[in-house]
N, C-alpha and C positions, 0 to 999 in steps of 0.2 A: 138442245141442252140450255136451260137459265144460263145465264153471265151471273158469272157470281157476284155478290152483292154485300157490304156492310150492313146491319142492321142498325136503329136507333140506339142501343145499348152499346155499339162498339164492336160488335162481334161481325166474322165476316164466314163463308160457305165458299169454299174455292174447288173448282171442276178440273183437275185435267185435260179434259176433253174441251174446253172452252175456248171458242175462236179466241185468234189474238188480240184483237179488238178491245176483247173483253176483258183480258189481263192488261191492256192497259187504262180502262177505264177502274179496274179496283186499284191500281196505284197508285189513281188520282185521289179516288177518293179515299186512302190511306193517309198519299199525302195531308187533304183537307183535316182529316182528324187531328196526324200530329202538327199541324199547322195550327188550329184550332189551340192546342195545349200550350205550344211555345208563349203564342201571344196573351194566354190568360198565365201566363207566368207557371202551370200547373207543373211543367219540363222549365225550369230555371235557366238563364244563363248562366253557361260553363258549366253543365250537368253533361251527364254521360247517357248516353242514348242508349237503354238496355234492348239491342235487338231480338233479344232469345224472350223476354217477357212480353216484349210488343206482339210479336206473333201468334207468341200465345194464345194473350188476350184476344186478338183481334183473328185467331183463325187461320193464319195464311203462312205460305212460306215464306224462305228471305225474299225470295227474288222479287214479289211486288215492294217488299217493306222498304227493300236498298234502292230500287228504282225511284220510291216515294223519295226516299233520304237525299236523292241526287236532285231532286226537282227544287226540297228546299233549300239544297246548298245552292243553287243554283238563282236564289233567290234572297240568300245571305244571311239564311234563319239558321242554317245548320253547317257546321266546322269539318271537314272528314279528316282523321289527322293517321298516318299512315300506321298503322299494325296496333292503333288502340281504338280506333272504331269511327262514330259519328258523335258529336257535342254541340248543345245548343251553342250559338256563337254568344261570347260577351261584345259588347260595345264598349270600347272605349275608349277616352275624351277625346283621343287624335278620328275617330270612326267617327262618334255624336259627330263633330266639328264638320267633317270630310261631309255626310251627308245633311246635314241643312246649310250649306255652303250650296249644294246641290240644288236642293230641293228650293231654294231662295230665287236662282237661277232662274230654274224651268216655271216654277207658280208664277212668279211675277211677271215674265214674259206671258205666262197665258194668260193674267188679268189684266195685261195693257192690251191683249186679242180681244178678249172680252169687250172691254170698257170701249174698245173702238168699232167691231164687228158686230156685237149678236144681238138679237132681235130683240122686241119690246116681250117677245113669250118669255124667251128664254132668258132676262132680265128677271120677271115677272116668278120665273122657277127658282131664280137664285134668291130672290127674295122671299119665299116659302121658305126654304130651306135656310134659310139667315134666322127667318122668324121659327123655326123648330129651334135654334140654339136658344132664344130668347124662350120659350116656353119651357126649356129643359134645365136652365143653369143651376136648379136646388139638385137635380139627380146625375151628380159624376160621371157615370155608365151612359145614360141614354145623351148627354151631354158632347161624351166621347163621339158616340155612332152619328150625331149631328152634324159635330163637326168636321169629320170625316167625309160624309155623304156632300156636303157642302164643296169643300175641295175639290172632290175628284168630279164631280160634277161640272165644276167650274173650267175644270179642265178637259174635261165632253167636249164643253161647249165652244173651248180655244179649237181642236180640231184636227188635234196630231196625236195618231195613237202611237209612235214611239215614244214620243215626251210621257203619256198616258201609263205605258209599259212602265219607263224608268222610274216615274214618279212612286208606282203602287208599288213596286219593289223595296223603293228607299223608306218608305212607310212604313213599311213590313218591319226594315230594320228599326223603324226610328223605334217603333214599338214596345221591343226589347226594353227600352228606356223610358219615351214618354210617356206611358200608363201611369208613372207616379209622380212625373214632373208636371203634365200639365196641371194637374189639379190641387199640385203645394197649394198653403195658404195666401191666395190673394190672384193666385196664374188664371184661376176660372175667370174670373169678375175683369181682370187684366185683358185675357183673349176674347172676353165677348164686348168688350167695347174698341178691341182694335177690328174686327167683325167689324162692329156699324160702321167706321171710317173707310173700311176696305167699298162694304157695300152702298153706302151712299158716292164716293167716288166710281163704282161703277154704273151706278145711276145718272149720276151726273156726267158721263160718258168722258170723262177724265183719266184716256191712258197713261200718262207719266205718273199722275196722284195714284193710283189703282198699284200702278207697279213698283211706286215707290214706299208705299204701305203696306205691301204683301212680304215687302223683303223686311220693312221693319216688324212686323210681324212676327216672321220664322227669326229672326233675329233674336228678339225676348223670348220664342219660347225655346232656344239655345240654350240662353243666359242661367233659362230657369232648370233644366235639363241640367246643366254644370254643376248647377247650386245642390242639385239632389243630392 
């Protein structure tokens, strides 16, 4: 018997008869869907999770959708509030604050690992990915996915996957948020030259400069966050 499967349109084919296995790999990828929507803002913060129309749409019964639902509250994207159902989580300013307080924490320690530890490649990989921000700053979106890929990257390369864990967690939530803070007028042009400082201090194998720049960094893009 197929494991049932999502289709590219959203739609999904669900078996009774289908190893367990299988019902939890469409959970997953339920989750990824509504994971998918939360972060393009498509499911709003503080919106109502219509689980009778999800299903629908997407074919299946509750039991992978609410599974799904558990994996993103479990990850801070989604609220379950008792006898009115599941809501995108809002952030707010006491949350923003709580997680890049965090996230300032754990980066910067991994870019004084970096600055002090990794090798001339993997130096050489972070500087690709610096220079993708540099080729990206006229288009917001692909700017985003840069900046992004650069981080968590960065944090590979420090070499703790539970900091890795926390980190793409907190991200998740910043989300919620940053999609229209980083890119207010002036925050792009702002975070791509705190980039060069970040990244020529790790060049220059300067772990206190690296780690004292990472935190002013996530600092400003607080500030700019606030200001939304």
């Amino acid at each position: 018997m197929a494991a049932p499967r999502i289709s590219a349109a959203g739609t999904a084919a669900e078996s009774p008869h289908a190893p367990a296995f299988a019902e939890g790999a469409l959970y997953e990828r339920v989750a990824e869907r509504v994971r998918e929507r939360i972060l393009a803002h498509t499911l709003a913060p503080g919106s109502w999770i219509d689980e009778q129309a999800l299903t629908a749409e997407f074919g299946i019964s509750r039991t992978p959708l609410r599974e799904a639902l558990k994996v993103l509250a479990s990850e801070g994207l989604v609220t379950m509030k008792l006898r009115r159902g599941a809501y995108v989580t809002e952030v707010s300013e006491r949350d923003l604050a709580d997680v890049f307080h965090l996230l300032s924490l754990l980066e910067s320690d991994a870019a004084a690992s970096v600055a002090a530890k990794a090798s001339d490649v993997e130096l050489a990989e972070l500087a690709a990915l610096h220079q993708d921000l540099e080729d990206t700053v006229a288009d917001r979106d692909a700017f985003f996915s840069a900046n992004e890929r650069f981080h968590m990257r960065l944090l590979e390369i420090a070499g703790n996957r539970w900091r890795n864990q926390m980190v793409a967690d907190l991200r998740r939530v910043m989300k919620l948020y940053r999609h229209h803070s980083l890119f207010k007028q002036g925050r792009l042009d702002a975070s791509l030259k705190e980039h060069r400082k970040i990244m020529a201090a790790l060049k220059a194998r300067n772990a206190a400069l690296a780690q004292q720049l990472v935190q002013q960094h996530l600092a400003h893009g607080k500030e700019a966050a606030s200001r939304a």
